[in-house]
C-alpha positions as CSV (number, residue, x, y, z in Angstrom):
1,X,-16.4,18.0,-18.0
2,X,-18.5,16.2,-15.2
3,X,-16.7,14.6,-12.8
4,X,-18.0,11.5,-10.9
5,X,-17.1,10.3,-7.1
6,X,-17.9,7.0,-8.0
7,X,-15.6,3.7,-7.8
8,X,-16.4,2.0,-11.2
9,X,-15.9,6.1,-13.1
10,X,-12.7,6.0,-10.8
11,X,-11.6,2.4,-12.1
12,X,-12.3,2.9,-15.9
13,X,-10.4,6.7,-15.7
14,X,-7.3,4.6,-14.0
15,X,-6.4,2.7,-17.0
16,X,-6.5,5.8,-19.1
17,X,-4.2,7.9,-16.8
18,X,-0.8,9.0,-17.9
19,X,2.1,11.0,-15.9
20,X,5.1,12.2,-17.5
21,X,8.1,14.7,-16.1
22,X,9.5,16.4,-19.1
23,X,9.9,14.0,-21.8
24,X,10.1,10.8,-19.6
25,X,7.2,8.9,-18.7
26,X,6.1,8.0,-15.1
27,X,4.8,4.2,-14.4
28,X,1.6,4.2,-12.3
29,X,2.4,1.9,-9.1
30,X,0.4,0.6,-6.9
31,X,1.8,1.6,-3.3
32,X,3.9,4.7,-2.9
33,X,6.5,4.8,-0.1
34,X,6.6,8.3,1.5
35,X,8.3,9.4,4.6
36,X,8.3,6.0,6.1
37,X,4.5,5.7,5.1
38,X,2.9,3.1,2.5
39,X,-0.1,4.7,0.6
40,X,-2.2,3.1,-2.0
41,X,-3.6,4.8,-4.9
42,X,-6.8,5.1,-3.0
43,X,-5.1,7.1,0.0
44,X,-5.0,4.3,2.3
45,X,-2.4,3.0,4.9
46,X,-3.7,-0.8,5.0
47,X,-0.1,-2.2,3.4
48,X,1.4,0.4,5.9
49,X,-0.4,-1.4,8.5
50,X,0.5,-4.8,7.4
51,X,3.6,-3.8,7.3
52,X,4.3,-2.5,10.7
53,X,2.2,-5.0,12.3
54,X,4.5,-7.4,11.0
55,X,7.5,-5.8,12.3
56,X,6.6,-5.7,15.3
57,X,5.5,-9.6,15.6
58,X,8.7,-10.6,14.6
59,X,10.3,-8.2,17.4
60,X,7.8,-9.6,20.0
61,X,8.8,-13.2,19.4
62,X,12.3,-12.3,19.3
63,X,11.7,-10.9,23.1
64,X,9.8,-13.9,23.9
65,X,12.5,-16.4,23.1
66,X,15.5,-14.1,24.9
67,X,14.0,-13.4,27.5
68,X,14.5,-16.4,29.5
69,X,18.1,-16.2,29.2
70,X,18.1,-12.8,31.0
71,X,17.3,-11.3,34.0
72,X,15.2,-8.5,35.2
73,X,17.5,-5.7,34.1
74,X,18.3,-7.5,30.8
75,X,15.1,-7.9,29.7
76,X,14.2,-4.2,30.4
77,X,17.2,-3.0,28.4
78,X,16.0,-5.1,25.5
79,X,12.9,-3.8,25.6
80,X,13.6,-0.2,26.0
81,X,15.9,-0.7,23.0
């Protein structure tokens, strides 16, 4: 058996791939959530990026709009939180 580091060997082997755990079969997926970490089959974190990135927009605009109803202090605690 030769094996092949190439993407198109890599793509037509994917199709043919099957997993099973006793007598159950296992569905490939397409991203695996592990420990708090987002892999795709190829190994990579770019959905896990997406994904935190995200996150942390959404808690960065939240700051931005409270933070003119607090102070110094208040805004520090939010922050921090």
């Amino acid at each position: 058996m030769v094996v092949s580091q190439s993407s198109a060997a890599m793509a037509a082997m994917a199709g043919k791939l099957s997993l099973s755990f006793g007598a159950a079969a296992l569905p490939l997926q397409e991203d695996v959530k592990i420990l708090g970490m987002e892999m795709d089959q190829g190994l990579r974190f770019d959905s896990h990026v997406k994904t935190i990135a995200k996150k942390a927009s959404h808690r960065i605009s939240a700051l931005r709009r409270m933070a003119s109803f607090l102070d110094r202090k208040g805004r520090l605690l939010l922050y921090k939180a």
